[in-house]
C-alpha positions in Angstrom: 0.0 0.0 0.0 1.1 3.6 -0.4 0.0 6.5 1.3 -0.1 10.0 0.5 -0.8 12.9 3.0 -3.0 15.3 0.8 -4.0 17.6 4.4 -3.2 17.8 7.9 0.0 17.3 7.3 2.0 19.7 10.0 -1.3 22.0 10.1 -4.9 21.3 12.1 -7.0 21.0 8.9 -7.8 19.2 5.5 -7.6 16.3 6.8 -6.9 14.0 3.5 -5.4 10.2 3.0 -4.6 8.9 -0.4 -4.3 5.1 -0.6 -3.2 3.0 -3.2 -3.1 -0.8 -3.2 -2.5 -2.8 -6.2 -3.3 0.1 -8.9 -7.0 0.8 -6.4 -7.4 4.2 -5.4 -8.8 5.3 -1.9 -9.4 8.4 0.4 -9.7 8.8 4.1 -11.4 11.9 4.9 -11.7 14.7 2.3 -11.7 17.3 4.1 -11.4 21.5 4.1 -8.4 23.7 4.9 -8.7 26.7 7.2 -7.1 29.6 8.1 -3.9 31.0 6.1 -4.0 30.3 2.1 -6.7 27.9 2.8 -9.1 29.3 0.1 -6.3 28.8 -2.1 -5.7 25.5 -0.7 -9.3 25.0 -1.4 -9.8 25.1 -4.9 -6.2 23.9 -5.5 -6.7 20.5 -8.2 -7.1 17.3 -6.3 -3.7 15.0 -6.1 -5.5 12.1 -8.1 -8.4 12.3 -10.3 -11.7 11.7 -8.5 -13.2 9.3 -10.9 -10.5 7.1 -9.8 -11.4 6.9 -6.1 -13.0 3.5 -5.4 -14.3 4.6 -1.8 -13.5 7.2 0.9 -13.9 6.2 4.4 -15.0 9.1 6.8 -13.9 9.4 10.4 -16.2 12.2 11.7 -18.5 15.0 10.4 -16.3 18.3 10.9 -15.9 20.2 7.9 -12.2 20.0 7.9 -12.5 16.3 7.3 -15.5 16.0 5.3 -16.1 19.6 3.9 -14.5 19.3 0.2 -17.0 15.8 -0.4 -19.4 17.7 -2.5 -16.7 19.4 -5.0 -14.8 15.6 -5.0 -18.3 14.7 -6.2 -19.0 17.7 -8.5 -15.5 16.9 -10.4 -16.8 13.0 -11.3 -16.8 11.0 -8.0 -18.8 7.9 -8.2 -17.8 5.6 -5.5 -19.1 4.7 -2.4 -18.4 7.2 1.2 -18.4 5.3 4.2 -18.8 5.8 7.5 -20.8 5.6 10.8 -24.9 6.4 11.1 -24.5 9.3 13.0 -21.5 10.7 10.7 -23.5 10.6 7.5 -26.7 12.4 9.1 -24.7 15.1 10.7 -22.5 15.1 7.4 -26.1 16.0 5.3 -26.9 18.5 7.5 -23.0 19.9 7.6 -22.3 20.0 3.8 -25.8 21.7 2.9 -24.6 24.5 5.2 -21.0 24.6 4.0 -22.6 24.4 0.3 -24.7 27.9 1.5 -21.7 29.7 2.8 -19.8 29.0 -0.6 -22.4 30.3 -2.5 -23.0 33.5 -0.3 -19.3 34.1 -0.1 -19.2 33.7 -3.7 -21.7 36.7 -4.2 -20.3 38.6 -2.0 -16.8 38.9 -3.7 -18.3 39.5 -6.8 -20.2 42.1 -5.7 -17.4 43.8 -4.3 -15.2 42.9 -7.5 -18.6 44.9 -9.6 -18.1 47.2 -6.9 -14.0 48.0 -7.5 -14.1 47.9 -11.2 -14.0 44.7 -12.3 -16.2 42.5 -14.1 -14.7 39.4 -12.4 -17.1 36.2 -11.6 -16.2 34.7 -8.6 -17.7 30.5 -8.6 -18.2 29.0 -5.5 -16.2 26.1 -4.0 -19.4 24.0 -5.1 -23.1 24.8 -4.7 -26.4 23.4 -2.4 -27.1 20.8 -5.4 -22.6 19.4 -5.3 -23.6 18.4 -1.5 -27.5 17.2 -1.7 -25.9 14.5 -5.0 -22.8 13.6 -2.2 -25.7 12.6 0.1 -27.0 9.9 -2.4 -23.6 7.9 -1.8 -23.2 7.4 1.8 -23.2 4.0 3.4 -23.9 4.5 7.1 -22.3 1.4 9.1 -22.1 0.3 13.0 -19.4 0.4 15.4 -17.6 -2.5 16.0 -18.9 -4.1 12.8 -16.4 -5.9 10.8 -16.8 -5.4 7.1 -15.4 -6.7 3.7 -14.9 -3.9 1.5 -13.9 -6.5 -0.9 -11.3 -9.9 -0.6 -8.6 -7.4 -0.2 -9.7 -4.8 2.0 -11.3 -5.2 5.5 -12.2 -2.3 8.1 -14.1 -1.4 10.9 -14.9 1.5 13.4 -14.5 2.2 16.7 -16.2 4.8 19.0 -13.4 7.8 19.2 -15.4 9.9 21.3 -14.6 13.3 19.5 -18.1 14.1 18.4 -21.6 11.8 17.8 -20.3 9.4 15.1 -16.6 10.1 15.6 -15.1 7.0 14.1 -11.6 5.6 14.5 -10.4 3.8 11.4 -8.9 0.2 11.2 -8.4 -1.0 8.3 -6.9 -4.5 7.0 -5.4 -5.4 3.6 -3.8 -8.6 2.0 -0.1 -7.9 1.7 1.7 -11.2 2.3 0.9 -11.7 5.3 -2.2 -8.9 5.8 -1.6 -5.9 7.7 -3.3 -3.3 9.4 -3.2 0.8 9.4 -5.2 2.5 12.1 -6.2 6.3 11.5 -6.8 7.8 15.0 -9.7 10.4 13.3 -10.1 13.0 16.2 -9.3 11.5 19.9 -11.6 12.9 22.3 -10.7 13.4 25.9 -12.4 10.9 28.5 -14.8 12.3 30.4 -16.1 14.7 27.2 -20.1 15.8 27.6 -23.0 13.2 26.6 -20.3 10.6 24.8 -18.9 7.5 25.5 -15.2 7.7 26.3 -12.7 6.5 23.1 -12.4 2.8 22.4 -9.1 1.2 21.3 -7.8 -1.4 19.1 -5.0 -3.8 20.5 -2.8 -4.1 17.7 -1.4 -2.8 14.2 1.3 -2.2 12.0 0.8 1.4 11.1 -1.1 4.0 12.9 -1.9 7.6 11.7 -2.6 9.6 15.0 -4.0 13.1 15.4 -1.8 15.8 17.3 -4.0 18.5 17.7 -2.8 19.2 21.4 0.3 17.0 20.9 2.4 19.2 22.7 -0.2 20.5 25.8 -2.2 19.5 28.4 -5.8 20.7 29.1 -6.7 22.8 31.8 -8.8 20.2 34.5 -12.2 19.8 34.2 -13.7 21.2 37.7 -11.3 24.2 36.8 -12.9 24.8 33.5 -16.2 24.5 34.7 -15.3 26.9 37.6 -14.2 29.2 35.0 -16.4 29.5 32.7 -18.9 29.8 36.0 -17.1 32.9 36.9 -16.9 34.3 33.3 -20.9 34.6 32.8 -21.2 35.5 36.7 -18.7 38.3 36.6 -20.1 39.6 32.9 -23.7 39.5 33.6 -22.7 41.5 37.2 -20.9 43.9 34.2 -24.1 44.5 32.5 -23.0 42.6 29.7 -23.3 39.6 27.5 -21.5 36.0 26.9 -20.6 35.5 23.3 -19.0 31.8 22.5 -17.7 31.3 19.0 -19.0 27.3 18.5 -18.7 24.6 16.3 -22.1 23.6 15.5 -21.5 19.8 15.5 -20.4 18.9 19.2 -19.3 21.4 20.9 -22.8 23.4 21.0 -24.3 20.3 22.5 -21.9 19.5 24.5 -22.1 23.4 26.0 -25.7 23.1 26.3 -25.0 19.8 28.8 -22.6 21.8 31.0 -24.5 24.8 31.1 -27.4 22.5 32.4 -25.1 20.7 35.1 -23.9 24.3 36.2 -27.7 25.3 37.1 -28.8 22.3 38.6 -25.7 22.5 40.6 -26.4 26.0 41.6 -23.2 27.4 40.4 -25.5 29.8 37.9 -28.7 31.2 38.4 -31.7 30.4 37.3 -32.9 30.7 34.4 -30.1 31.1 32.3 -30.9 32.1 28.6 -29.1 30.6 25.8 -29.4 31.8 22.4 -27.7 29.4 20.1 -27.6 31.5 16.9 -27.0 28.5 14.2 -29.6 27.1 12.0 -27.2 24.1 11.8 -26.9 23.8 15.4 -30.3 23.3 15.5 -30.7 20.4 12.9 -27.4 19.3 14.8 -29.1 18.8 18.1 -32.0 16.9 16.2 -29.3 14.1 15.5 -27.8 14.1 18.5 -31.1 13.5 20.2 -31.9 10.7 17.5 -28.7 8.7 19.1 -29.2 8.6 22.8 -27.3 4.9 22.4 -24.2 6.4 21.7 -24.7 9.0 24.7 -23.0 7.8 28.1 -25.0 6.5 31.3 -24.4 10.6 32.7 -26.0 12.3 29.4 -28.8 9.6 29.4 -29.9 10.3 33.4 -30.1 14.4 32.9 -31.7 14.4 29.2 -34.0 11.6 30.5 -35.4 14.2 33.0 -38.3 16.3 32.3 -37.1 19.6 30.9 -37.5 22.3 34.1 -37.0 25.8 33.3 -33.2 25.8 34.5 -31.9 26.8 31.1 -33.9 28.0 28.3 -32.5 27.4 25.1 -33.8 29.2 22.7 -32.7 28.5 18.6 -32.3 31.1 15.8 -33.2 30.0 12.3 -33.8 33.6 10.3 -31.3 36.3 9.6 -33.8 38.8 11.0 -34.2 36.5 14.7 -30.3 36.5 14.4 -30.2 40.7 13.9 -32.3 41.0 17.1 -30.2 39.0 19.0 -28.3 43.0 19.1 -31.2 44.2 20.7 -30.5 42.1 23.6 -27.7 44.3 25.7 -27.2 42.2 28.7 -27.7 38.8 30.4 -27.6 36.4 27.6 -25.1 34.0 26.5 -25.7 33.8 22.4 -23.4 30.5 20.3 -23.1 31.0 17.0 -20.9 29.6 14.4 -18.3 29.2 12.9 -15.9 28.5 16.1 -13.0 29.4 14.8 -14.8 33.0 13.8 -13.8 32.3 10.2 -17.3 32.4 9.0 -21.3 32.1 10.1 -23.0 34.6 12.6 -20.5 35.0 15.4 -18.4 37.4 13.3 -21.8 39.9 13.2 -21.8 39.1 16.9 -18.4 40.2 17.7 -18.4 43.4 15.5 -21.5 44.5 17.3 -20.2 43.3 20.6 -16.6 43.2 21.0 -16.0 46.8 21.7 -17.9 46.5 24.3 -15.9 46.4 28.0 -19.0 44.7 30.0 -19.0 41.7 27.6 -17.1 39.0 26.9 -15.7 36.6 24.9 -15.1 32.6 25.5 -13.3 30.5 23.5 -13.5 26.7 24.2 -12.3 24.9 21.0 -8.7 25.1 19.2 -8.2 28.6 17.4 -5.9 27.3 13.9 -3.3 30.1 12.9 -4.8 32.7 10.3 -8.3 32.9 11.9 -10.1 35.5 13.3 -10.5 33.8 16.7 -6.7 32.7 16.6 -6.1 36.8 16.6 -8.2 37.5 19.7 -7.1 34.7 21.7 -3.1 35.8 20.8 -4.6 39.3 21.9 -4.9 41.7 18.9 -6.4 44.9 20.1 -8.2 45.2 17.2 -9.5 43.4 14.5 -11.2 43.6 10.7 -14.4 42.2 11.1 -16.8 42.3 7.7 -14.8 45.4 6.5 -14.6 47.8 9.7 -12.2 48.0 12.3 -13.3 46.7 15.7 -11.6 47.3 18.8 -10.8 44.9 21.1 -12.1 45.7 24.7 -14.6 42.7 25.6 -12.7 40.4 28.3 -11.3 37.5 26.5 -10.9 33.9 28.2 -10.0 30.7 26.8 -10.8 27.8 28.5 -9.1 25.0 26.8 -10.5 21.9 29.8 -13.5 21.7 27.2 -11.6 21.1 24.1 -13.3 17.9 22.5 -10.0 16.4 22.3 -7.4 14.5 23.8 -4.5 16.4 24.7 -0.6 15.3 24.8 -0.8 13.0 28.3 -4.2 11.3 26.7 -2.9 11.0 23.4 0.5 8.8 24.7 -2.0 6.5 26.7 -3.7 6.1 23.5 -0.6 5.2 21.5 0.7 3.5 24.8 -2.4 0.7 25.0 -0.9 -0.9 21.9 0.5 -4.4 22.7 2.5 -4.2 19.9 5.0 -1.5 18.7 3.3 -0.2 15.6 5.1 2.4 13.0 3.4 5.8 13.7 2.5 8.5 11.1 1.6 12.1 13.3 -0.6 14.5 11.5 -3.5 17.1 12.3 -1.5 19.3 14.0 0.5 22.3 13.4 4.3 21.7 13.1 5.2 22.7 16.3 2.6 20.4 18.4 3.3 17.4 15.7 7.0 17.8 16.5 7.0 17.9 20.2 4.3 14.7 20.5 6.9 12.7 18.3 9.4 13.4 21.0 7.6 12.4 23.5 6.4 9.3 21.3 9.9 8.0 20.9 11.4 9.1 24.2 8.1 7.2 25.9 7.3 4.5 23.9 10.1 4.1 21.2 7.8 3.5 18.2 9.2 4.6 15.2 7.6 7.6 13.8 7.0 10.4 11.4 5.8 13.9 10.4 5.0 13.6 6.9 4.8 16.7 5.1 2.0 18.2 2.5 2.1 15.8 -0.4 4.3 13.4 1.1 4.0 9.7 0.2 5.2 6.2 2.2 5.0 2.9 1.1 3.4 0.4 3.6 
C-alpha cells in the first residue's frame, strides 16, 4: 500500500489520505483547509483524479475532514463514502450548510469585485445541489462491525469519542501476510459531555494519530467549569453579555450539557438564557437527540429528566431573529458559528459586541493560525471584522478543559495501549505540536515515527 498525505499534514486542517493498493485508489477523509491560504488550498486540483477513487472512508463530520465531499463529487466521483450512522446524518446537514456559505461568499466577492471595477465572476467552491448529490452515496455502518470492503480490504470503526459518530479507522489489507493501518480520526478526551469515552484497538502495523494538542495539556475539568462559572457570573454583574464562538457539530451540544449541570448545581442562576444562533446547530441537536445509544450513562440520566426551566435554550433559524439578538444588551449568552470565527453569525456578533468592556468573549475549541479567533485569543487589540475596524475591549478567556480532544498526556496513553509497537505516522497538528508529540512518542514508547509533510508519500 502507499499513502499520500494530501492535508493535515503539519497543520490542524484538511484532513486527507490517499491510498493505493494494487493500482486501487482510496481516500480517508476529504476534508477543508482553514485559516492562512486555505481558500487557495481549497480550490487547489485534487492530487489524483476523482473518478478514480473507489471509496473514501470518513472518520467524523467536521468540515475540515468531510467539507471538500461535494466538489470531490462535483469533479466525477462515483464511488461509495463510508462511515458511521451518525456521521453521515450530521454530514447532510454539515455540507448543505457549507454548500450555502460558498455560495453567499461567492456573491459577495463579486459584488465587491462589480463594486471596484471589475467584471470578475467569482464561482463558489461547489453549490447546495454538489452536497445534496454527495448525500446519495453514503453507506452508514455500526461500530464495532467488521466489514469486507472486498477480498482485499477489511475495516471497521471504533467509537473515538470526539463528536456523535466520531469514528476511528482500522483498516486491514492482504499484503503477504495482511496488515493493518489504524487512523486515529479526532481522539476525544475521557470524560467529554454526553459521549462515550474512546475505544481502542490492540494491535497494528501502522497507525496515523491526530496531534492536535500533541504538545499540551488541558486545563482540568472542575477548573474549567469553575471558569467558565465565573466568566458569565462576573459579565452579567458587568451589564454585559457571553458571546461563544462554537462549532455547531459537538461542541454546541456539549455546552448546552454543561451549562445544564452548572444550574442544577447551583453554580449559575436560574434561568439562564441561551441563544444558540445556528440554523445548523439546530438540525445538529436533532441528531444528536436521534442517538441517545451512543450518549454515556451521565447524558442519558439528565436528558432523561423532564425539561425544568433551569436553562432555556432558545434556537435562531432567520437572519432577521439573528439581527435581534443585538437588541439584547445584557444577560444572555448567544453561540453561533463558525468556532473558529472564520465564518457564520459570530463574526456579526463580535463586531457588534466586541468593543464593548462589560461583555465577553469565550473561547472553548482550538483557534488554527490565520483565523479570526486565533487573533483575539493571541490578543490583537483590534480586529477587521466584515470590513470595519473593531476594537478589542470585551474580556477574552479561553478555556481549553473543554476542548473535544485529547490532549498530549491522553494522546500517549492512547498510542501506549498498543501491545505491539506499531510504526506511527503524526498529522493534524501544526508543526510545532506534531513535533513535540513525536518526542515524546519516541522518548516514551520508542515506536518509530514520522511527520509527513504536505504531499508526502510512504509505502506500507
Amino acid at each position: 500500500m502507499k499513502i499520500t498525505f494530501l492535508g493535515a499534514a503539519r497543520k490542524v486542517t484538511g484532513s486527507c489520505f490517499h491510498l493505493s493498493v494494487n493500482g486501487r485508489q482510496f481516500l480517508v477523509d476529504c476534508g477543508m483547509h482553514q485559516g492562512l491560504e486555505s481558500d487557495e488550498l481549497n480550490r487547489k486540483p485534487f492530487g489524483f483524479n476523482p473518478r478514480e477513487i473507489e471509496c473514501v472512508f470518513l472518520t467524523h463530520a467536521h468540515i475540515d475532514h468531510t467539507g471538500l465531499v461535494p466538489r470531490l463529487v462535483r469533479e466525477g466521483f462515483k464511488g461509495r463514502i463510508i462511515t458511521t450512522a451518525a456521521t453521515a446524518e450530521l454530514s447532510r446537514v454539515m455540507l448543505a450548510d457549507s454548500a450555502h456559505i460558498q455560495e453567499m461568499d461567492a456573491q459577495w466577492m463579486t459584488k465587491k469585485a462589480l463594486r471596484a471595477g471589475s467584471d470578475k465572476v467569482v464561482e463558489p467552491l461547489y453549490r447546495v445541489e454538489d452536497a445534496i448529490a454527495a448525500v446519495s452515496f453514503f453507506e452508514k455502518k455500526q461500530y464495532g462491525e467488521p466489514y469486507a470492503l472486498d477480498s482485499v480490504i477489511r475495516y471497521r470503526f471504533c467509537d473515538a469519542g470526539h463528536i456523535l459518530g466520531s469514528g476511528t479507522l482500522e483498516l486491514w489489507y492482504r499484503n503477504d501476510p495482511e496488515k493493518k493501518i489504524i487512523f486515529s480520526g479526532d481522539i476525544g478526551k475521557k470524560g467529554n459531555p454526553i459521549l462515550q469515552d474512546p475505544q481502542h484497538a490492540a494491535e497494528a502495523d501502522y497507525v496515523v494519530v491526530e496531534s492536535t494538542y500533541g504538545n499540551r495539556l488541558h486545563k482540568g475539568t472542575e477548573d474549567s467549569l469553575e471558569e467558565l462559572a465565573e466568566a458569565v457570573e462576573s459579565t452579567f454583574k458587568r451589564g454585559g453579555n457571553v458571546y461563544i464562538p462554537s462549532f455547531a457539530v459537538g461542541r454546541t451540544q456539549d455546552l448546552i450539557y454543561i451549562f445544564n449541570k452548572l444550574v442544577r448545581e447551583g453554580r449559575l442562576a436560574s434561568p439562564l438564557d441561551i441563544y444558540v444562533d445556528s440554523p445548523l446547530a439546530d438540525e445538529a441537536t436533532k441528531v444528536y437527540f436521534s442517538h441517545p445509544e451512543l450518549f454515556d450513562e451521565d447524558a442519558k440520566r439528565l436528558f432523561g429528566k423532564k425539561k425544568g426551566k433551569a436553562v432555556r435554550v432558545h434556537f435562531t433559524s432567520s437572519v432577521q431573529e439573528s439581527m435581534k439578538l443585538n437588541r439584547i444588551t445584557s444577560g444572555a449568552i448567544v453561540m453561533a458559528g463558525s468556532g473558529m470565527c472564520e465564518g457564520g453569525r459570530i463574526r456579526h456578533h463580535l463586531k457588534h459586541n466586541l468593543w464593548r468592556p462589560e461583555c465577553s468573549v469565550v473561547f472553548v475549541g482550538f483557534q488554527a493560525r490565520g483565523t479570526l479567533g486565533r487573533a483575539i485569543v493571541d490578543g490583537a487589540k483590534e480586529v477587521w471584522i466584515l470590513g470595519d475596524k473593531i476594537a478589542i475591549r470585551s474580556r477574552v478567556y479561553t478555556i481549553g478543559g473543554f476542548s473535544a480532544h485529547a490532549d498530549q498526556k491522553e494522546l500517549l496513553e492512547w498510542l501506549g495501549l498498543f501491545k505491539n509497537k506499531p510504526e506511527v505516522f503524526i498529522v493534524h497538528g501544526e508543526e510545532a505540536s506534531a513535533l513535540e508529540f513525536e518526542k515524546q512518542v519516541k522518548e516514551k514508547l520508542g515506536f518509530v515515527t514520522r511527520v509527513p509533510a504536505l504531499g508526502e508519500s510512504y509505502e506500507i
